[in-house]
C-alpha positions as CSV (number, residue, x, y, z in Angstrom):
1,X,76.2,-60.9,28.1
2,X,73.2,-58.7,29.1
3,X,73.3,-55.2,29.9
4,X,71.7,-52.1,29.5
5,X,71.2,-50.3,26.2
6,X,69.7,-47.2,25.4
7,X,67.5,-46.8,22.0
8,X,66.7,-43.3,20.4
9,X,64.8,-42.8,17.8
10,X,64.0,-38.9,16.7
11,X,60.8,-38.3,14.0
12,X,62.5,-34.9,13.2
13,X,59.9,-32.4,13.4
14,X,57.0,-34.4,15.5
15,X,54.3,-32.5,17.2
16,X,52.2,-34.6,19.9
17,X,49.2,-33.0,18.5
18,X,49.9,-35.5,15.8
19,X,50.3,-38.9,17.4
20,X,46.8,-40.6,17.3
21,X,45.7,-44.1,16.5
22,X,44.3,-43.7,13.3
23,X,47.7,-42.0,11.9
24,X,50.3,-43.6,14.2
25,X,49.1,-46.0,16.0
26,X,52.4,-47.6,17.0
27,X,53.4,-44.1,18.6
28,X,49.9,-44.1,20.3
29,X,50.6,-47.4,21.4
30,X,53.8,-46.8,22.8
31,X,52.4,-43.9,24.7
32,X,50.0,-46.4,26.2
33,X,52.9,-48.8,27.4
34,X,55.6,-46.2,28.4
35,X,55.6,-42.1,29.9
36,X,54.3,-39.7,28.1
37,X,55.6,-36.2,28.4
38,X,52.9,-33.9,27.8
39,X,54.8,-30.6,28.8
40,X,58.0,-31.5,26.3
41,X,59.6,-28.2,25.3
42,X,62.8,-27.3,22.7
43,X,65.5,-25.1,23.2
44,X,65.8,-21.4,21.6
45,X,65.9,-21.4,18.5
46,X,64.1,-24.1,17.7
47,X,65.5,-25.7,14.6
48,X,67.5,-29.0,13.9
49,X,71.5,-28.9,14.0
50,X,71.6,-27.0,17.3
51,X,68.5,-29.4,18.9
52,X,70.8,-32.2,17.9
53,X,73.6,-31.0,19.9
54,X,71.6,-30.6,22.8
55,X,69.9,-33.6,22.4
56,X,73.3,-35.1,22.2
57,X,75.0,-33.3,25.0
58,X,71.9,-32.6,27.5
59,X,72.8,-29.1,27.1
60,X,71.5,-25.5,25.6
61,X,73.5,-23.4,23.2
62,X,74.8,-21.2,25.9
63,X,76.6,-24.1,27.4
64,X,77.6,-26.6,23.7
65,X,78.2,-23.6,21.5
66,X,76.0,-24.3,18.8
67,X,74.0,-21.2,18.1
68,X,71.1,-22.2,15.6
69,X,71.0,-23.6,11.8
70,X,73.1,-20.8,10.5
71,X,75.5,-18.6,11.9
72,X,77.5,-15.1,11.4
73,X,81.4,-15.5,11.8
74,X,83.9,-13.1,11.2
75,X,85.8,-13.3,7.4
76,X,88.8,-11.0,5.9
77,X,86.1,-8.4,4.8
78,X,83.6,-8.5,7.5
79,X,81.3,-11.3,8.8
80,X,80.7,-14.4,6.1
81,X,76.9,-16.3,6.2
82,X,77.5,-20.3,7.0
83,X,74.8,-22.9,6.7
84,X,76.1,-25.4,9.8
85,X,73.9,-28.1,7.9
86,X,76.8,-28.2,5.1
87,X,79.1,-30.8,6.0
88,X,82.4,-28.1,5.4
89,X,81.1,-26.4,8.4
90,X,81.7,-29.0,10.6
91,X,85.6,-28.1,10.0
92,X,85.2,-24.2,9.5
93,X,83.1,-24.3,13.1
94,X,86.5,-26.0,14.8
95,X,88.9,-23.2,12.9
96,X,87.0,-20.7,14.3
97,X,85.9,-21.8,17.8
98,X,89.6,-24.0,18.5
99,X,87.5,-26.9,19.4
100,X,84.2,-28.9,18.6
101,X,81.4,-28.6,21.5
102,X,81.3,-27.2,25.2
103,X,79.8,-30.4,26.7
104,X,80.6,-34.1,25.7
105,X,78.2,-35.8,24.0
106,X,76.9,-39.0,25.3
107,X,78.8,-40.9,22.6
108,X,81.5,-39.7,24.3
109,X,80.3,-41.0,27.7
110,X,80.1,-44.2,26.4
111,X,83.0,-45.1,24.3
112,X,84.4,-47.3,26.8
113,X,81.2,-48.6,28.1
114,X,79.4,-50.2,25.2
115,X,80.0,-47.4,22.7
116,X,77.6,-45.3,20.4
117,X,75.9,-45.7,16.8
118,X,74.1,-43.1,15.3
119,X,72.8,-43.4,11.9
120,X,70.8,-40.6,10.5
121,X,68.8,-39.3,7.5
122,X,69.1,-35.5,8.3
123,X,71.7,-32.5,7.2
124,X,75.4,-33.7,7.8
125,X,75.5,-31.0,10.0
126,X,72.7,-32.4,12.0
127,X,74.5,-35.9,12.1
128,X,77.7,-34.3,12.4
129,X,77.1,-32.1,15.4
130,X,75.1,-35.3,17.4
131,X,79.5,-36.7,18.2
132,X,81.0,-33.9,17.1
133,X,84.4,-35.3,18.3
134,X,83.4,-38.6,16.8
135,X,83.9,-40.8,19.7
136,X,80.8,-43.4,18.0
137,X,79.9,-44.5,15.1
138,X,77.9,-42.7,12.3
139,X,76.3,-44.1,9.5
140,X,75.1,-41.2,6.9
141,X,74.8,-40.3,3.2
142,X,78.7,-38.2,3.2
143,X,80.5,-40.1,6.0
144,X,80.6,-43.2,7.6
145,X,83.0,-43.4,10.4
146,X,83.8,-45.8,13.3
147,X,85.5,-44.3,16.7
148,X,88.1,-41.7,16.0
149,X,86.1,-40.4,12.9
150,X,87.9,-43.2,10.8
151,X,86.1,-43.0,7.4
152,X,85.1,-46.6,6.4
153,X,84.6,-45.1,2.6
154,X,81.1,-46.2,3.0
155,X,78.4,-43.7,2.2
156,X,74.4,-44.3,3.6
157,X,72.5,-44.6,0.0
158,X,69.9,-42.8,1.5
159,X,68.7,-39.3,0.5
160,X,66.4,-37.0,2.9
161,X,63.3,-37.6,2.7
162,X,60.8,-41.0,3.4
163,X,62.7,-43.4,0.9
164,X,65.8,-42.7,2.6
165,X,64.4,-43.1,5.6
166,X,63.8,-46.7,5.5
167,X,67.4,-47.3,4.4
168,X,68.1,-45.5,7.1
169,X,66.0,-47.5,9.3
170,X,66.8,-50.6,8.2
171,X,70.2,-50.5,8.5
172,X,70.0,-49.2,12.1
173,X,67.9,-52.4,12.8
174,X,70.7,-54.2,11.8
175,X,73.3,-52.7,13.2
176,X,71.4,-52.0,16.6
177,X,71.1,-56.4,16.5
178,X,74.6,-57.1,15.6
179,X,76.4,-54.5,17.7
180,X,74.0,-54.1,20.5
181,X,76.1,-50.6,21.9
182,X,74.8,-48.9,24.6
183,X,73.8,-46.2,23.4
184,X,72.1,-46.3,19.7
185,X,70.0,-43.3,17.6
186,X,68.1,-43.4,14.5
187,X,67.8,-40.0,13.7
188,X,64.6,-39.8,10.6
189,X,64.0,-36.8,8.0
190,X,60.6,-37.2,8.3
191,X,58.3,-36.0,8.6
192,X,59.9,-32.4,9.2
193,X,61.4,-33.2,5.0
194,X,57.8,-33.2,4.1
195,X,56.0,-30.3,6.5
196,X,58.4,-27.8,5.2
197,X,57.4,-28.8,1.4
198,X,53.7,-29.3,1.9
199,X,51.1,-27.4,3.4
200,X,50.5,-28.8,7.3
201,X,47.7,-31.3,7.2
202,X,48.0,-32.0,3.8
203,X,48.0,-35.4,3.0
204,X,50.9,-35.8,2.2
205,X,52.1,-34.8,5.2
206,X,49.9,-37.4,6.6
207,X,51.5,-40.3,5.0
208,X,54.8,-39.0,5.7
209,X,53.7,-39.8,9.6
210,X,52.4,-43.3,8.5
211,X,55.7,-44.0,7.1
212,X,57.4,-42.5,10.2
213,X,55.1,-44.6,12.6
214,X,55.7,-48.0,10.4
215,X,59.7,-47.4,10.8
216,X,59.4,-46.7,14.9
217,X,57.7,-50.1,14.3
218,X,60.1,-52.1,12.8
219,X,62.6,-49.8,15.8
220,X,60.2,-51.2,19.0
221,X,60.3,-55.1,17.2
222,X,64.1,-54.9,17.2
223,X,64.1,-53.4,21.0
224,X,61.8,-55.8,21.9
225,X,64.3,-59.1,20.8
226,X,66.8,-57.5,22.7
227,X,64.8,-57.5,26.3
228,X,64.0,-61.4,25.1
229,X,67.9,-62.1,25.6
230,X,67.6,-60.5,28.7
231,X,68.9,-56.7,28.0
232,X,67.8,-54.2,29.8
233,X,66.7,-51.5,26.9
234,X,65.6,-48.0,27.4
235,X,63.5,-46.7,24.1
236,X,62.9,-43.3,23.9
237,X,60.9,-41.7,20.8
238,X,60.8,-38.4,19.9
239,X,61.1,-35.1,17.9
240,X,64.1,-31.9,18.2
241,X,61.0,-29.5,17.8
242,X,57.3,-29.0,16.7
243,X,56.3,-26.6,13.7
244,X,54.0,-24.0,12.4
245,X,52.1,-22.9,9.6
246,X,54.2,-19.8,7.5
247,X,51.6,-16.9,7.1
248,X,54.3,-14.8,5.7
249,X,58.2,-14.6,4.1
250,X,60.4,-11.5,5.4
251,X,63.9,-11.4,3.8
252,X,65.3,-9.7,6.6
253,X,68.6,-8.6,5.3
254,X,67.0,-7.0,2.1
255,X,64.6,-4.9,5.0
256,X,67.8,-3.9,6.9
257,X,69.3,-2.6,3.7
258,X,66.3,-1.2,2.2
259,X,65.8,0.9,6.1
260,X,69.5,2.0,5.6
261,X,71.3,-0.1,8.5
262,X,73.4,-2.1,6.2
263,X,75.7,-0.1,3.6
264,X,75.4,-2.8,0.3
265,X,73.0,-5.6,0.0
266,X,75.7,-8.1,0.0
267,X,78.0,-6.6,2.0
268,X,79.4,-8.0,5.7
269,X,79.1,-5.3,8.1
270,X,75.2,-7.1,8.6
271,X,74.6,-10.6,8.1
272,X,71.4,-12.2,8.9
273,X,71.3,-16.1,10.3
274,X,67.8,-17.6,9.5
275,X,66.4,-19.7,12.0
276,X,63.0,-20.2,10.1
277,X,61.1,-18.7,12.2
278,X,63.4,-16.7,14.0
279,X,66.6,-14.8,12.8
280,X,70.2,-13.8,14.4
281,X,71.2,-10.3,13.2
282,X,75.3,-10.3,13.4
283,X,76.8,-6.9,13.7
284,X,80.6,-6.7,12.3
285,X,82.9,-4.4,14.3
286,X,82.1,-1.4,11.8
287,X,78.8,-1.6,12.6
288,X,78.2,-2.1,16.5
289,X,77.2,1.9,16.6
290,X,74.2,1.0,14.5
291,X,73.3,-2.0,16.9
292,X,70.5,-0.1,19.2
293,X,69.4,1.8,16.3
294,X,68.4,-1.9,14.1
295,X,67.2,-2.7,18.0
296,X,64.5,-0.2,18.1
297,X,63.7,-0.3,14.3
298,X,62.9,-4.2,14.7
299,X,61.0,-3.4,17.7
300,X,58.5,-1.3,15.3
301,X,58.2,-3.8,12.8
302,X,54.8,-6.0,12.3
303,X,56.5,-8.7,11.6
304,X,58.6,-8.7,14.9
305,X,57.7,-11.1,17.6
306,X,60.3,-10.0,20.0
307,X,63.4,-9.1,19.8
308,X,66.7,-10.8,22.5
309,X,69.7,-9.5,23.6
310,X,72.1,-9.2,26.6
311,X,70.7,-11.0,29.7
312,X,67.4,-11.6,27.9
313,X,69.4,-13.7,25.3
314,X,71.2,-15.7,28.4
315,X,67.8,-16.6,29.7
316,X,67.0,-18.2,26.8
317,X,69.9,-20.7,26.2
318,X,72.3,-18.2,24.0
319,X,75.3,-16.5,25.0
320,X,75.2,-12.9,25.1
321,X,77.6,-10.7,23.3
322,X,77.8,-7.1,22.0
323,X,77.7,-8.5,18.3
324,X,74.3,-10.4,18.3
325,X,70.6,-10.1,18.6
326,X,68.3,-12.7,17.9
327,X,64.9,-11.6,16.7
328,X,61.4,-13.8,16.7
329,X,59.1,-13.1,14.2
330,X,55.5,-12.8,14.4
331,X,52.5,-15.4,15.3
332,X,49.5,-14.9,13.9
333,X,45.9,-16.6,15.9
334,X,44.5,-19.3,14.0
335,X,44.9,-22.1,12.4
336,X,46.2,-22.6,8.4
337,X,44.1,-23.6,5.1
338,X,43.9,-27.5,6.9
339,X,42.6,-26.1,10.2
340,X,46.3,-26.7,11.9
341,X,46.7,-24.4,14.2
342,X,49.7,-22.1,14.9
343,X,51.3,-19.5,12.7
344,X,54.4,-17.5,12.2
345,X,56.0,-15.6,9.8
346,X,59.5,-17.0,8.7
347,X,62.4,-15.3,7.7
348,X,64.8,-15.4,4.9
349,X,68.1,-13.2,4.0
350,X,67.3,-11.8,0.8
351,X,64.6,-13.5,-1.6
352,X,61.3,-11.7,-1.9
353,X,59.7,-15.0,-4.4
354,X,59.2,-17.5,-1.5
355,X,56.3,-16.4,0.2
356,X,54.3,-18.0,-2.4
357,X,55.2,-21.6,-2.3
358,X,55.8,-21.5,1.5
359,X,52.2,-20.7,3.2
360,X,50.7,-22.9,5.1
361,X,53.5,-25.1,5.2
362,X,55.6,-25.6,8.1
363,X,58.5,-23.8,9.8
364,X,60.0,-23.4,13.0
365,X,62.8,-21.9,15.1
366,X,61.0,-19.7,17.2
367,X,59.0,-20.0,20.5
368,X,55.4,-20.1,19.1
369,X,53.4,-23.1,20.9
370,X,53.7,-25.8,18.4
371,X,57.1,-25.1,17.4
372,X,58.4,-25.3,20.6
373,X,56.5,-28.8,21.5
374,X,58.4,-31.9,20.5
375,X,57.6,-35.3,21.6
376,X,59.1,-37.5,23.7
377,X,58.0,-40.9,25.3
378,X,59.9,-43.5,26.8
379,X,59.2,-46.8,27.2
380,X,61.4,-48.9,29.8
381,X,62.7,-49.5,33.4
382,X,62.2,-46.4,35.3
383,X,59.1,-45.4,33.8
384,X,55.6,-46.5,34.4
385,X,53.4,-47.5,31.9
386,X,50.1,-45.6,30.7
387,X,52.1,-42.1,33.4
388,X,51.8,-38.9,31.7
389,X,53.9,-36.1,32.8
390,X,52.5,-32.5,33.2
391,X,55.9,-31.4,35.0
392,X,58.1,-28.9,32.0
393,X,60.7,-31.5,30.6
394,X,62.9,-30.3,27.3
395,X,65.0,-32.4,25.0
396,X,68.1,-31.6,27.5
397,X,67.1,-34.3,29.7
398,X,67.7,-37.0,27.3
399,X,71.0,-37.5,27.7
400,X,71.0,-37.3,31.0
401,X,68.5,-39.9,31.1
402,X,70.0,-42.1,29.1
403,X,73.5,-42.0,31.2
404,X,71.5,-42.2,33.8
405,X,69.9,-45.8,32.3
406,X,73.5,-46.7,31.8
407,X,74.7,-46.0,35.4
408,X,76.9,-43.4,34.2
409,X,77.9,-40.0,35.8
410,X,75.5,-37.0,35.7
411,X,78.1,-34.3,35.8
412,X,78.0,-31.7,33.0
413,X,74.3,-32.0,32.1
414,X,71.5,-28.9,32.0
415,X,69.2,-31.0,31.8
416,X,68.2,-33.8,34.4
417,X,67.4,-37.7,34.6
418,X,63.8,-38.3,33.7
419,X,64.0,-41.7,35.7
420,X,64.3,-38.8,38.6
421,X,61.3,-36.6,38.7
422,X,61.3,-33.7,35.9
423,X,61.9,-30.1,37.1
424,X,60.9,-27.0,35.6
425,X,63.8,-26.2,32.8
């Protein structure tokens, strides 16, 4: 029987500058037929697993509990570094916190109305963190599960990057067609795989985006067939952030032990969270009396952007506490050795080699211009064609306008319906 599906398709990485007809033309012509949301901001920080949260649960970090791509937590012996994009932190994030997200995700708003499939190409924390209480179904490289996280022993044969990709795609096409769920992502690597690796505007990075735009292709064809049998099918396409060019590498941690603030290089009393272009300095008990002192020091620094904490951190999506002060590095005027414009310094922990083989190529994770400016359009009832919207819209309003697509309740969102009139996040 017909009824209303919701299609999401995220080019990880996207900046709008980029969609034009000679590069993607079937994201130009999408823009054409559906709303265009030329004002489309990220959250704080701006990187990948805590975007797909919010993505996920229409929600910032203050309110689903995700901080960034890394985090500090507390060990036996002081505070322990933990990449969320390993798949053993999807556990070690529920031993810690007694429980997955803050907010449901919409998976979990629709697992008795049509249910959720999500496959995806990116970290398993990424596709992990998207149903963290896996209420859907995920298709990915180290777990396939159907509802209730039941592992099928099937594993995606698709590594990161623009081969995996189009198994990636492919199979979503598939299983989009035979299950026809109500709510359905396709989460891409690319081409955010590629404009870390590769200066921006290299072309390289350029086919990357012609791959990307032939695989939202094949994604519109199959959305398309569906509104032929008379469903009523919602795409959106778009990106969890922009990026910038990397002018310079700061191994953070090494410059707070070199300036005397942390007692041994390795040590826990400071541990640093890179967030590319940003960082989260974690302060262990023994050292909160050094917190205002590393505070000011930053503030000094020429490679400091600005520095967040208490209320100013709560403004920006992230709960405040004693313990933790995010820092934003530096943008630079300009444009990179392509003519791209926008550049930032990145930060690392410790290495002092990656400077190097990282300029010019992208990063993200702070709130620089282009890293902060994904894309989003959406193509489907609700939304005029050839509209573009000047209003401030940010990825939280795509869950909310998805349930709202769906005819499902709007309680628990940050962000708002689209279908509704964007407001100023």
């Amino acid at each position: 029987m017909p009824h209303s599906i919701v299609v999401t398709v995220i080019c990880d990485g996207m900046r709008p500058d980029f969609v034009d007809e000679a590069t993607t033309p079937t994201l130009a012509r999408l823009k054409r037929e559906g709303t265009w949301f030329a004002e489309h901001r990220g959250i704080f920080p701006s990187v990948t697993r805590a975007s797909s949260a919010s993505i996920a649960t229409g929600a910032h970090p203050i309110s689903h509990g995700l901080r960034g791509n890394s985090i500090g937590l507390p060990g036996p012996d002081g505070l322990i570094f933990h990449d969320v994009g390993k798949p053993e932190y999807h556990a070690t994030h529920f031993a810690h916190f007694g429980r997955w997200l803050g907010r449901p995700a919409l998976a979990a708003r629709v697992a008795a109305a049509g249910g959720a499939i999500h496959v995806s190409n990116a970290s398993p924390g990424t596709a992990y963190f998207h149903d963290a209480e896996g209420h859907g179904t995920l298709l990915h490289r180290c777990l396939c599960h159907e509802p209730g996280r039941v592992d099928t022993g099937e594993r995606l044969a698709a590594a990161a990057g623009w081969q995996g990709d189009r198994v990636a795609a492919s199979r979503f096409v598939g299983e989009l067609l035979d299950r026809r769920p109500a709510a359905a992502t396709l989460w891409l690597s690319e081409p955010d795989k590629t404009m870390h690796a590769v200066p921006l505007g290299d072309p390289r990075h350029l086919a990357a985006m012609v791959l990307v735009d032939g695989l939202v292709a094949e994604v519109a064809r199959a959305v398309d067939r569906l509104r032929d049998e008379g469903h009523d099918v919602l795409l959106m396409v778009g990106s969890d952030h922009g990026h910038e060019a990397v002018t310079e590498v700061i191994p953070v941690e090494r410059r707070l032990f070199e300036a005397g603030f942390k007692r041994d290089l390795d040590g826990g009393d400071i541990v640093v969270a890179p967030q590319g272009s940003a960082a989260f300095i974690h302060f262990a008990p023994t050292a909160l009396d050094r917190r205002d002192e590393v505070v000011d020091w930053l503030g000094e620094q020429r490679w400091v952007g600005g520095v967040h904490h208490g209320d100013r951190l709560e403004r920006l999506g992230q709960a405040s506490s004693d313990d933790f002060v995010a820092v934003e590095m530096a943008k630079t005027p300009g444009a990179n050795v392509n003519g791209v414009p926008g550049l930032t310094a990145m930060a690392v922990r410790f290495s002092e080699d990656e400077e190097e083989v990282r300029r010019d190529c992208g990063t993200h994770g702070g709130r620089g211009f282009w890293e902060s400016r994904p894309v989003l359009l959406a193509r489907g009832s609700g939304f005029e064609a050839g509209a573009i919207v000047t209003a401030d819209t940010g990825i939280v309003d795509i869950a909310p306008t998805a349930a709202a697509h769906l005819g499902l309740g709007l309680d628990g969102f940050d962000g708002r319906p689209l279908q509704h009139g964007p407001r100023a996040l």
